[in-house]
C-alpha positions in Angstrom: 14.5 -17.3 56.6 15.4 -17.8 52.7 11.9 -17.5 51.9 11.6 -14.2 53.8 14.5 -13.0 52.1 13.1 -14.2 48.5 10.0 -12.7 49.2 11.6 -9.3 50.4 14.0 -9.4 46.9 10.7 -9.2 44.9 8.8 -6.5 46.8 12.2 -4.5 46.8 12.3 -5.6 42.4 8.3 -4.2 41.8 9.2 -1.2 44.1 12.3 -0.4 42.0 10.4 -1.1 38.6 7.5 0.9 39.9 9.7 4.0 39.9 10.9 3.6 36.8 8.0 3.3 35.4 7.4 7.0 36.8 11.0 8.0 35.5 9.7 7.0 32.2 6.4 9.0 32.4 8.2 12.4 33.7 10.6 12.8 30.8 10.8 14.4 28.0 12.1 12.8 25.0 13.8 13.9 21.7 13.1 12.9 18.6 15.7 10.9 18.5 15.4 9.1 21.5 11.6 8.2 20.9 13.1 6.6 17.6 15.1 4.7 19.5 12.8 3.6 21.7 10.8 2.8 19.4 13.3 1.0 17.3 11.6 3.2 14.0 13.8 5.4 11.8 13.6 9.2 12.7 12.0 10.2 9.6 9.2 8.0 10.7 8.8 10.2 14.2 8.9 13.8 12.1 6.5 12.5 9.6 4.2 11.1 12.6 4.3 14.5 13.8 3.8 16.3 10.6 0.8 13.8 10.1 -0.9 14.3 14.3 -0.2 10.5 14.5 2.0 10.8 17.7 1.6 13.1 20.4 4.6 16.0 20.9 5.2 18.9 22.2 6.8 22.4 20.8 6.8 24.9 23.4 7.8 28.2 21.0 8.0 28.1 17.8 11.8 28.2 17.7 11.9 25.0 20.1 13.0 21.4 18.9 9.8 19.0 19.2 9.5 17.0 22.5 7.7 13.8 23.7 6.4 13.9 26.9 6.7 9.9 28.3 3.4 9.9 29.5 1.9 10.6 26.7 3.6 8.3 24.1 3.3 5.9 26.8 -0.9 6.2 26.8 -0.2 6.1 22.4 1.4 3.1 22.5 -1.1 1.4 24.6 -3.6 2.8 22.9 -1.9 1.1 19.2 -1.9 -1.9 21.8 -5.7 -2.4 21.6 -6.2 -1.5 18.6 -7.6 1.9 19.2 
């Protein structure tokens, strides 16, 4: 019985980090938040932008600039290898 149970803890823990992996991938991030994330200084996302280095998005022109987490998610593992 306890290994059942141990066994049904971590399908239950990949399940749960499964989703928020997809959580992650669905969002859109600010500026901000990606410099957060990315534990990098804010000027460092807008010049990255300014530059093409990082993928964003700017629906109108009036609109803030927004990181889709799929996309700096495929960036970063991308950097990863090199690439």
């Amino acid at each position: 019985m306890g290994i059942e149970l141990t066994v049904l803890i971590r399908k239950a823990h990949l399940r749960r980090k499964r989703m928020e992996e997809r959580k992650i991938a669905d969002i859109l991030y600010s500026a901000a938040e990606i410099a957060r994330l990315l534990h990098t200084d804010i000027r460092n996302i807008y010049e990255w932008v300014k530059t093409g280095e990082i993928p964003h998005i700017k629906l109108t022109e009036k609109s803030e600039i927004r990181f889709a987490g799929w996309e700096i998610r495929a960036w970063l593992d991308k950097k990863a290898i090199g690439e």
